[in-house]
C-alpha positions in Angstrom: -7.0 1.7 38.5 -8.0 1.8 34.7 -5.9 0.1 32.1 -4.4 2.6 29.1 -6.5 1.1 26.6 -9.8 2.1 28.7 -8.7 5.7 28.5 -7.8 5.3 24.8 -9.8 3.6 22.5 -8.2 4.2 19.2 -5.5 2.1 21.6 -7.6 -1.1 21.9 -8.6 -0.9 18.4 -5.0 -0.6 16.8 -4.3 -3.8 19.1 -7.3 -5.5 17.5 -6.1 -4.6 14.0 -2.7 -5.9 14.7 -3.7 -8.6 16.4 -5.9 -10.2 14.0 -3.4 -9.2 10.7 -0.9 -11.3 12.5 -3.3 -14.0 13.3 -4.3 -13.5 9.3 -1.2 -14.1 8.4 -0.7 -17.1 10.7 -3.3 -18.6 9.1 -2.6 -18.1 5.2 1.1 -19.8 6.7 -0.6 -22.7 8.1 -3.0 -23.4 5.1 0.0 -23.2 2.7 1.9 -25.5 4.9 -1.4 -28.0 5.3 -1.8 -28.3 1.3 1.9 -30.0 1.8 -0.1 -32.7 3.8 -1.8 -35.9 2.5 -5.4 -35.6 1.3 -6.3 -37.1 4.8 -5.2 -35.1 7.0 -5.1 -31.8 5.0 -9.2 -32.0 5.3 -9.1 -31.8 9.2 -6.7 -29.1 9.1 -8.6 -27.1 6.8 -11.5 -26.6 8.5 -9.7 -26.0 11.7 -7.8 -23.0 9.9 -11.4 -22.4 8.2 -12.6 -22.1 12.0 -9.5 -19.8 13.2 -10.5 -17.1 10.5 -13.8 -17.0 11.1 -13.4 -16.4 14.9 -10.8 -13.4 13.7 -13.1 -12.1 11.2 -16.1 -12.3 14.1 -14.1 -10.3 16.6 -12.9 -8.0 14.1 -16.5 -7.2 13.4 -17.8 -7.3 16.8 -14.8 -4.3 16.9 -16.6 -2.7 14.0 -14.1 -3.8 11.7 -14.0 -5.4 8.7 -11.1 -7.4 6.8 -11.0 -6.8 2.7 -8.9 -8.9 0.7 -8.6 -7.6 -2.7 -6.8 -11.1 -4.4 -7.9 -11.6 -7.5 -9.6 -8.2 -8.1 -7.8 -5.6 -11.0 -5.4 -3.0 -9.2 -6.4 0.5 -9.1 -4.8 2.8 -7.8 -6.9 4.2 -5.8 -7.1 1.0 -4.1 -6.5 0.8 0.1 -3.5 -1.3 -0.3 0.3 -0.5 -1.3 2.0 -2.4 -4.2 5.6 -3.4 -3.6 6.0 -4.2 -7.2 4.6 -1.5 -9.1 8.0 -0.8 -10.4 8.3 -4.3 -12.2 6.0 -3.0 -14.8 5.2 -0.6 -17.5 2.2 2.3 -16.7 0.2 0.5 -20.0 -0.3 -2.4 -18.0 -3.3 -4.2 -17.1 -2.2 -5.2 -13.4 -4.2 -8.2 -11.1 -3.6 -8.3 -7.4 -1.5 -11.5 -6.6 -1.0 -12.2 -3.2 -2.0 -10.1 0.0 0.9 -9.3 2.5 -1.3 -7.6 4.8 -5.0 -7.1 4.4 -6.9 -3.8 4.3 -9.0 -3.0 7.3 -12.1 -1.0 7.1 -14.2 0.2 9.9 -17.6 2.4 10.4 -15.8 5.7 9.4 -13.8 3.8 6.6 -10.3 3.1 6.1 -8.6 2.0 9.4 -5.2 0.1 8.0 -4.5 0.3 4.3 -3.3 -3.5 3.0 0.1 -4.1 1.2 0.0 -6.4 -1.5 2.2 -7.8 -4.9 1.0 -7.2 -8.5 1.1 -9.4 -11.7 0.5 -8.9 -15.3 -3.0 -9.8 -16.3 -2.8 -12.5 -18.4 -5.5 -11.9 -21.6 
């Protein structure tokens, strides 16, 4: 008897992507929650979170996959992630992504899962 996923692909890989967001956004949880911790014991926790997305990121790529997190970088809009802010500002400004809610998800053939994330004003 074959499973669902082994006559469906695309099947296994959607579980992959969903999989590892949630298990991305597990981790951003913890980390924020470990920087609440003493100097001490935030250290071992780090690197055991450190660890955790480094195993995601492997099997993600051993999927063919690759996570892109786009903090940081100047929003364009032809960017592979939805703002759910864009209305807070005016069309003349210069925007910076924030904060990822969900990261983008690229594969061989390109975009596999488009991110979702929250603007700000650059600051100049």
């Amino acid at each position: 008897m074959t499973s669902d996923t082994e006559n469906h692909p695309e099947k296994l890989e959607d579980s992959l992507i969903a999989m590892v967001i949630e298990g991305w956004r597990f981790s951003r949880t913890f980390t924020r929650l470990v920087g609440k911790l003493d100097a001490g014991e935030n250290a071992r926790y780090i690197n055991q979170v450190r660890y955790f997305q480094k195993k995601l990121e492997e099997n993600l790529a051993a999927g063919g996959l690759k996570l892109v997190n786009v903090e940081g970088q100047v929003f364009d809009s032809g960017m592979a992630a939805s703002p759910l802010n864009i209305g807070d500002f005016e069309p003349d400004d210069v925007l910076v992504v924030d904060q990822m809610i969900e990261p983008i998800i690229m594969g061989k053939n390109g975009l596999r899962k488009q991110g979702t994330v929250m603007l700000r004003k650059e600051q100049l």
